[in-house]
One Martini backbone bead per residue (centre of mass of N, CA, C, O) as a GRO file, in nm:
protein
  183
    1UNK     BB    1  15.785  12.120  26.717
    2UNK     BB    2  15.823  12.357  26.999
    3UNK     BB    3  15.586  12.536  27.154
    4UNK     BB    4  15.645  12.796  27.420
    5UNK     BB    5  15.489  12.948  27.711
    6UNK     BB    6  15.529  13.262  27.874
    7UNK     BB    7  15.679  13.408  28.181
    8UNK     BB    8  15.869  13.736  28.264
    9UNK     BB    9  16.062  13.957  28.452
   10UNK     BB   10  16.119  14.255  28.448
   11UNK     BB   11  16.255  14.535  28.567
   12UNK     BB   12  15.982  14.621  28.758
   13UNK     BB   13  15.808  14.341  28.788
   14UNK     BB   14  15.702  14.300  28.494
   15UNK     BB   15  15.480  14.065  28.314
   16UNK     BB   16  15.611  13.897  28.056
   17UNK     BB   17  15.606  13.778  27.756
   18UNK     BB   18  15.646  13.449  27.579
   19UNK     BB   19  15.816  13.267  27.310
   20UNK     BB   20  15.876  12.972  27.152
   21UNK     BB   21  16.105  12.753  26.910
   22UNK     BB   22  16.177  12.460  26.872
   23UNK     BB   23  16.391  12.202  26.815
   24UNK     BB   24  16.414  11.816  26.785
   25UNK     BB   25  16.702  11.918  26.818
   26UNK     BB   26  16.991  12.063  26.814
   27UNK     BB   27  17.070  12.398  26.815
   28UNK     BB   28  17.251  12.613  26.609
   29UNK     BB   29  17.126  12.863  26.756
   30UNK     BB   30  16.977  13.166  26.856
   31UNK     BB   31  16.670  13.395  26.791
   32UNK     BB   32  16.600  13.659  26.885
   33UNK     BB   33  16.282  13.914  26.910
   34UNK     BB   34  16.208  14.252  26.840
   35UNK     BB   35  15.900  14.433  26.828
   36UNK     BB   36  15.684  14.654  26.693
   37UNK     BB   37  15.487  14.924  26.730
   38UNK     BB   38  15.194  14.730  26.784
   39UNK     BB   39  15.243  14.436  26.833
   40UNK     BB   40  15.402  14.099  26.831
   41UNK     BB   41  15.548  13.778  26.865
   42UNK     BB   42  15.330  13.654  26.639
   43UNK     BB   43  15.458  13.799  26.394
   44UNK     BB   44  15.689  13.591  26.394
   45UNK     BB   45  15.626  13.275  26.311
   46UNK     BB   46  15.719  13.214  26.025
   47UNK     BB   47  16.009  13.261  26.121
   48UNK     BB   48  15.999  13.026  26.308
   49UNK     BB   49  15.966  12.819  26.108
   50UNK     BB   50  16.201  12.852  25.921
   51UNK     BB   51  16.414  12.814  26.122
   52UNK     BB   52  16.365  12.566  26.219
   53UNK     BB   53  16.417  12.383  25.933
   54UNK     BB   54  16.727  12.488  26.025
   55UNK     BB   55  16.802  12.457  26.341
   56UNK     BB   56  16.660  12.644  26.529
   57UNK     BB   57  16.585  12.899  26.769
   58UNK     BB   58  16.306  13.064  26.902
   59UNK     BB   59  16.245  13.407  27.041
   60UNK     BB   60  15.975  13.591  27.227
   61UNK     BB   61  15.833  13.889  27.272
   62UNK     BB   62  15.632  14.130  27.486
   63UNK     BB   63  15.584  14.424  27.510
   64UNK     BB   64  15.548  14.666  27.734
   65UNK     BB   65  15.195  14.689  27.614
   66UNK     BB   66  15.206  14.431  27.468
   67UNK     BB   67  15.008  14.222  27.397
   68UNK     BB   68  15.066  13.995  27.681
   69UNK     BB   69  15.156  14.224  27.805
   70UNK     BB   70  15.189  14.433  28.074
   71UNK     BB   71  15.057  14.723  28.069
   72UNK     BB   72  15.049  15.024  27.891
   73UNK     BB   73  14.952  15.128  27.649
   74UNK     BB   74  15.209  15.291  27.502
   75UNK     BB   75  15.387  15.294  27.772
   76UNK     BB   76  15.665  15.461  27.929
   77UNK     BB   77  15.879  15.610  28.174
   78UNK     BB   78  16.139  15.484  28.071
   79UNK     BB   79  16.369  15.367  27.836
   80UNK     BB   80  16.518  15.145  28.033
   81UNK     BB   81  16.297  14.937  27.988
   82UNK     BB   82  16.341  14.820  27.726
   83UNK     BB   83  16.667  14.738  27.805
   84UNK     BB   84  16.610  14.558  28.029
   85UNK     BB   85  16.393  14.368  27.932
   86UNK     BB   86  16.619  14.279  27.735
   87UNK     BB   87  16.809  14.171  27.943
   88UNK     BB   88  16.590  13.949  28.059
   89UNK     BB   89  16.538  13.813  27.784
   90UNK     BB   90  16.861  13.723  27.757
   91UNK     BB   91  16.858  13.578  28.037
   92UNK     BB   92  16.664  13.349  27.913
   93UNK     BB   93  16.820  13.252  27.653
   94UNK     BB   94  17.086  13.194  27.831
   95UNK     BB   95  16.980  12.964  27.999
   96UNK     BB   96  16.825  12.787  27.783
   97UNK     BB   97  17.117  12.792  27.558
   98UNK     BB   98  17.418  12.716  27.682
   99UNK     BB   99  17.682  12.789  27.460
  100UNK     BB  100  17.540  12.951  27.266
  101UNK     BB  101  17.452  13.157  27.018
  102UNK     BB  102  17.299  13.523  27.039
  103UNK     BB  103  17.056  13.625  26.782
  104UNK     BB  104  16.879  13.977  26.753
  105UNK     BB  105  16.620  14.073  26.592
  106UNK     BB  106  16.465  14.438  26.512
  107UNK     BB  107  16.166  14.591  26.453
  108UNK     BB  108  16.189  14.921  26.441
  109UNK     BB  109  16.126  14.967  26.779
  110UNK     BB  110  16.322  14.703  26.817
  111UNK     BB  111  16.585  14.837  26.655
  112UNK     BB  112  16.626  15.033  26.860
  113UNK     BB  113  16.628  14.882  27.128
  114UNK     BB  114  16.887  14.664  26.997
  115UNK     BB  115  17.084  14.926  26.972
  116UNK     BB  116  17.079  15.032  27.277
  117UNK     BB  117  17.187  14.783  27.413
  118UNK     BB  118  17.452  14.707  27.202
  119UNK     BB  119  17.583  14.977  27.339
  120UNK     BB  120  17.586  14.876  27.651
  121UNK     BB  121  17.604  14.549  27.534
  122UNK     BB  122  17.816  14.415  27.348
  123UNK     BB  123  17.866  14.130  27.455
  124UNK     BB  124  17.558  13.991  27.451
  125UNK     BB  125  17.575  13.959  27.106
  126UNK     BB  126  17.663  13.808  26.885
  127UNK     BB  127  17.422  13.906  26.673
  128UNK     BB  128  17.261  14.195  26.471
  129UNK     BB  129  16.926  14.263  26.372
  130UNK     BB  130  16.796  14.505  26.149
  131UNK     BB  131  16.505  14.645  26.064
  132UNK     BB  132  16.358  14.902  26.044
  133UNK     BB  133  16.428  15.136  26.205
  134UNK     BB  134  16.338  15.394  26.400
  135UNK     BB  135  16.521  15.675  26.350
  136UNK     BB  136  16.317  15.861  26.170
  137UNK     BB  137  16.076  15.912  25.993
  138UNK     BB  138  15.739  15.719  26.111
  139UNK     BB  139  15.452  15.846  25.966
  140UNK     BB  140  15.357  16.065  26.153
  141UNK     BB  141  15.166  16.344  26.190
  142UNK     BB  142  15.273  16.618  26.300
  143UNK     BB  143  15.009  16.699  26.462
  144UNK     BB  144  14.990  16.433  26.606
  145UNK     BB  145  15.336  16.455  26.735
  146UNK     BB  146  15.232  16.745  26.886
  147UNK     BB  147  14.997  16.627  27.053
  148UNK     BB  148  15.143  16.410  27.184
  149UNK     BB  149  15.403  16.617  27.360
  150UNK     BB  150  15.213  16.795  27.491
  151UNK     BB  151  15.029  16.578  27.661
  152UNK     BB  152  15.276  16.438  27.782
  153UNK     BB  153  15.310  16.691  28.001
  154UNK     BB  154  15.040  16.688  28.117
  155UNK     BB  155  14.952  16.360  28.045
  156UNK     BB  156  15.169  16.077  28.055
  157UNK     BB  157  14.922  15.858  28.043
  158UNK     BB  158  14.880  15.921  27.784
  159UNK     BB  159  14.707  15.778  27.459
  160UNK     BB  160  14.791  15.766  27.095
  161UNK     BB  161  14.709  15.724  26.797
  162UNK     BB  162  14.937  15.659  26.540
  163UNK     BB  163  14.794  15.542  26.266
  164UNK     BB  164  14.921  15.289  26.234
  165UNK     BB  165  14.907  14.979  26.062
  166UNK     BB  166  14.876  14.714  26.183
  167UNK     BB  167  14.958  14.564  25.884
  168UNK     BB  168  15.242  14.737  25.837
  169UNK     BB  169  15.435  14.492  25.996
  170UNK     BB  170  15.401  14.262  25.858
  171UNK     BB  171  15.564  13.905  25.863
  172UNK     BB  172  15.690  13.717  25.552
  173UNK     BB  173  15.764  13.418  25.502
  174UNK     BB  174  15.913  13.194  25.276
  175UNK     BB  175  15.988  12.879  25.142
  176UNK     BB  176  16.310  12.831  25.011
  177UNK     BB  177  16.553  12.640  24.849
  178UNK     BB  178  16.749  12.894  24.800
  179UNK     BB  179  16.814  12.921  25.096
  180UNK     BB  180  17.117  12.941  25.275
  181UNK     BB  181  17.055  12.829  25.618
  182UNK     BB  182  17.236  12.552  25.650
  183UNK     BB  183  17.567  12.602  25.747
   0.00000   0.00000   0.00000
C-alpha cells in the first residue's frame, strides 16, 4: 500500500491537507472522506487500511480549521466554504482516479457537507454514505449553543469549545474474513 500526502487548495485559496492509501494493483473505485467536527482524515486510516485489502483507493482531506490544515479552528466565513472545498477535494480525487466510480462517506458534520454538495452537484457522485450526519440535537449544552450564538454576533471569530469528547468519534475497523467487501 502507497500513503501520500499532500495539499490542495480550497474555495478562498486555503491550503488544505489531504492524504490517500492506495492499493499495489488498479483500484477497483475510488473512496473520498469527509470527517467530522474537531476530527481529521487520519481517524480513518483503519477503514483506510481494510478498504486497501479489498483494492479500494481511499482519499481524505482536513477540514478547513481541521487537522493539518490551515484556517481558524472551528471557524467558517460562510456555509459554501465547506461545499466549495469539498468540491475542489472531489475534482482532485477524479484527477487521480480518471474514469473510476467516486463513491463518499462522511460523517457527523461531514455527512451534512456531504449531503448539501450531493444536493447541488448530484451528478458528481457515484454514490454517498453518510454516518451520524448531524442533522438533529448533536450532544452539545443548549446554554453552551446559546451562548455560542450570541457571541458569534458580537465577536464572529470567537471559538468555543463545543465539549464534545475527542475520542468520541473514532472509527475502528477490524478486519473480518465474513465482510463480503469482495465483490
Amino acid at each position: 500500500m502507497l500513503h501520500v500526502e499532500g495539499q490542495f487548495t480550497g474555495q478562498d485559496g486555503l491550503a488544505l491537507y489531504y492524504q490517500r492509501w492506495l492499493p499495489d494493483r488498479a483500484s477497483k473505485a475510488a473512496l473520498g472522506l469527509v470527517h467530522g467536527l474537531g476530527s481529521h482524515s487520519g481517524w480513518f486510516a483503519s477503514l483506510a487500511h481494510a478498504m486497501y485489502n479489498h483494492g479500494y483507493s481511499v482519499h481524505g482531506y482536513d477540514l478547513r480549521g481541521h487537522g493539518r490544515s490551515a484556517g481558524q479552528r472551528g471557524y467558517i466565513n460562510h456555509w459554501q466554504e465547506f461545499r466549495q472545498d469539498l468540491a475542489a477535494f472531489h475534482q482532485l480525487i477524479q484527477t487521480e482516479n480518471p474514469a473510476q466510480p467516486i463513491f463518499t462517506l462522511g460523517h457527523s458534520l461531514g455527512g451534512v457537507i456531504l449531503i448539501d454538495y450531493a444536493l447541488h452537484y448530484p451528478e458528481a457522485l457515484s454514490g454517498l454514505i453518510t454516518m451520524a450526519p448531524a442533522i438533529g440535537p448533536v450532544g452539545i449544552s443548549p446554554v453552551r449553543l446559546a451562548i455560542g450564538q450570541i457571541l458569534s454576533k458580537i465577536w464572529p471569530r470567537f471559538s468555543l469549545n463545543s465539549g464534545i469528547s475527542r475520542n468520541s468519534g473514532s472509527l475502528v475497523v477490524q478486519k473480518s474474513p465474513a465482510t463480503p467487501l469482495n465483490r
